[in-house]
Every structure is written in structure tokens, then in C-alpha cells.
C-alpha positions in Angstrom: 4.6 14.3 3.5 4.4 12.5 0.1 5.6 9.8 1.1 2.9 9.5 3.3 0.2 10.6 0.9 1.5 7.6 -1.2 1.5 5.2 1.3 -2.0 5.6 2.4 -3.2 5.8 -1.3 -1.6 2.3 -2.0 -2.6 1.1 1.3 -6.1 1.5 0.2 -5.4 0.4 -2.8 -3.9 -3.1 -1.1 -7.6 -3.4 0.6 -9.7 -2.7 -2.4 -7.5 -5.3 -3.9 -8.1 -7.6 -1.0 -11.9 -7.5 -1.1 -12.0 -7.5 -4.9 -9.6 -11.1 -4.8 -12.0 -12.5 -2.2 -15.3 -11.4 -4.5 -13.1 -12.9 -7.2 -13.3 -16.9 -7.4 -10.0 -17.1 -9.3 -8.3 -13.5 -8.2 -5.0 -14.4 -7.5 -3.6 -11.6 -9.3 -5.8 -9.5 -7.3 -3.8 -11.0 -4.3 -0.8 -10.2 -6.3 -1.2 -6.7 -6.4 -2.6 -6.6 -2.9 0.5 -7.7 -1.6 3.2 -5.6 -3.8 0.7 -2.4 -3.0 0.9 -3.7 0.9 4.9 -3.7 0.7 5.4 -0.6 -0.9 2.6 1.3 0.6 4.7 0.5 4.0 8.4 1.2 2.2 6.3 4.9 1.7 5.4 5.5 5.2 8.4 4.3 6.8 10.6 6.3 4.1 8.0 9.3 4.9 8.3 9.0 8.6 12.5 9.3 8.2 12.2 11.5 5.9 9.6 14.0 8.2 12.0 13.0 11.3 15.1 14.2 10.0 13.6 17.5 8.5 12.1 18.4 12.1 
């Protein structure tokens, strides 16, 4: 269930990032940290959704 929390916190975060990199002329970090929140944003729920699984 944390993992999940986590996952959907970051994946907003990966958005905000997003828009803020396109509002951004030069935001390429912006994109940076889009992305690496992306990926582990979607490690969380999949690690969240084994971890639920197995515990059911």
C-alpha cells in the first residue's frame, strides 16, 4: 500500500515536472526529473502491486 502511495505521489510529481519543462524555455532538467520520477513512480506501483498480491 506504500508503495502505491509513492508511486502516485511521484507520478504526479513526473507531470508537474512535465508542464513546468514545457513552461520552461530551457527546462531540460525539468525533463530530467520528469523522467527518473516517471521510472520510479512505476518501479513503486509494480513493486506495490507484488507486494499487495503476494500478501492476499
Amino acid at each position: 500500500m506504500l508503495f502505491e502511495y509513492w508511486g502516485r505521489g511521484l507520478l504526479v510529481a513526473a507531470v508537474i515536472s512535465a508542464i513546468a519543462g514545457l513552461l520552461v524555455g530551457f527546462g531540460y532538467v525539468l525533463y530530467l526529473i520528469a523522467g527518473i520520477c516517471l521510472i520510479v513512480s512505476l518501479l513503486c506501483l509494480v513493486i506495490g502491486r507484488r507486494v499487495f498480491k503476494e500478501g492476499a
